[in-house]
C-alpha positions in Angstrom: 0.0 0.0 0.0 3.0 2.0 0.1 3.3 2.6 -3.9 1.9 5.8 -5.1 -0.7 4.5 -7.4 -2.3 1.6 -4.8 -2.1 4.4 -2.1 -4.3 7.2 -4.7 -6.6 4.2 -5.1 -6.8 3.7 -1.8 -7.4 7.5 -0.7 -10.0 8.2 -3.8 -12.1 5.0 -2.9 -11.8 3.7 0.2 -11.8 4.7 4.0 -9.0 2.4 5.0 -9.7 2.1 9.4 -6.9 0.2 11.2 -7.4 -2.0 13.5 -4.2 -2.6 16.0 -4.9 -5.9 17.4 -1.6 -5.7 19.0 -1.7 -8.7 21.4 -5.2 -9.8 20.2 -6.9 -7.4 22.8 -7.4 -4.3 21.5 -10.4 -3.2 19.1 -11.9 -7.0 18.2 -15.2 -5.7 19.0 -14.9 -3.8 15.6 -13.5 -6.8 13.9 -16.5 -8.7 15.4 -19.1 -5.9 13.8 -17.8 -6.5 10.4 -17.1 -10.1 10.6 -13.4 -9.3 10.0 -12.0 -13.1 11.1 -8.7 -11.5 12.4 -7.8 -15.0 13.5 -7.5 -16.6 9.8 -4.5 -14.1 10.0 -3.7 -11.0 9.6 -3.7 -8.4 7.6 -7.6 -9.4 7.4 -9.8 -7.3 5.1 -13.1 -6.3 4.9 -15.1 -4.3 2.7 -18.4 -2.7 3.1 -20.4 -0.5 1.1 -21.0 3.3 2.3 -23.9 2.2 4.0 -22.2 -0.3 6.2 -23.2 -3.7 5.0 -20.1 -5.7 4.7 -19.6 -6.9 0.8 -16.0 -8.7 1.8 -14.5 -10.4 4.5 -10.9 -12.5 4.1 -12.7 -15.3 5.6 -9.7 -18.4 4.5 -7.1 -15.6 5.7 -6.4 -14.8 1.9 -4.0 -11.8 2.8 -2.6 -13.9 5.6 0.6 -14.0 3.6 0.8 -10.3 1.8 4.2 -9.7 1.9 4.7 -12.3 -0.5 2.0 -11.5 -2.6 2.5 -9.6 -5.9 1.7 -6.0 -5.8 -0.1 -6.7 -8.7 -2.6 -9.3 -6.9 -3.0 -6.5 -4.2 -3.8 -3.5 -6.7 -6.6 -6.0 -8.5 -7.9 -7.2 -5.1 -9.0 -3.3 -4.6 -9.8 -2.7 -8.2 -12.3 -5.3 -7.8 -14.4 -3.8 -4.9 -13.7 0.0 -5.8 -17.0 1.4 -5.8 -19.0 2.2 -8.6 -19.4 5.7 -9.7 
């Protein structure tokens, strides 16, 4: 998320909220709202639609392993669920 493009994708379509599960005890109760399964591994997204309803959850821990996943992979996974217009 760190290359220019991803992060302009990011910024235009998204609100990206972090969730700092830090030892597993902080913020799971938003997690838990959005049926984000942090434990499937993290980074663990989820995707909703401006009115809240979640569209996307990494349910099989699919970004469990993103820093070996193609930037490429990354950039379509957002393309995919960009809203839209």
């Amino acid at each position: 998320m760190h290359k220019p493009e991803l992060a302009a994708l990011l910024a235009a379509s998204f609100v990206v909220v972090e969730i700092n599960v830090g030892r597993y005890d902080k913020n799971l109760d938003l997690a838990q709202k959005y049926y984000v399964p942090i434990k499937r591994g993290i980074p663990s997204l989820g995707v909703l639609d401006s009115r809240g309803a979640l569209l996307y959850a990494t349910d099989q821990g699919q970004f469990a392993d993103a820093r070996h996943m193609s930037y490429e992979s990354i950039k379509d996974f957002f393309i995919k669920w960009e809203p839209k217009r």
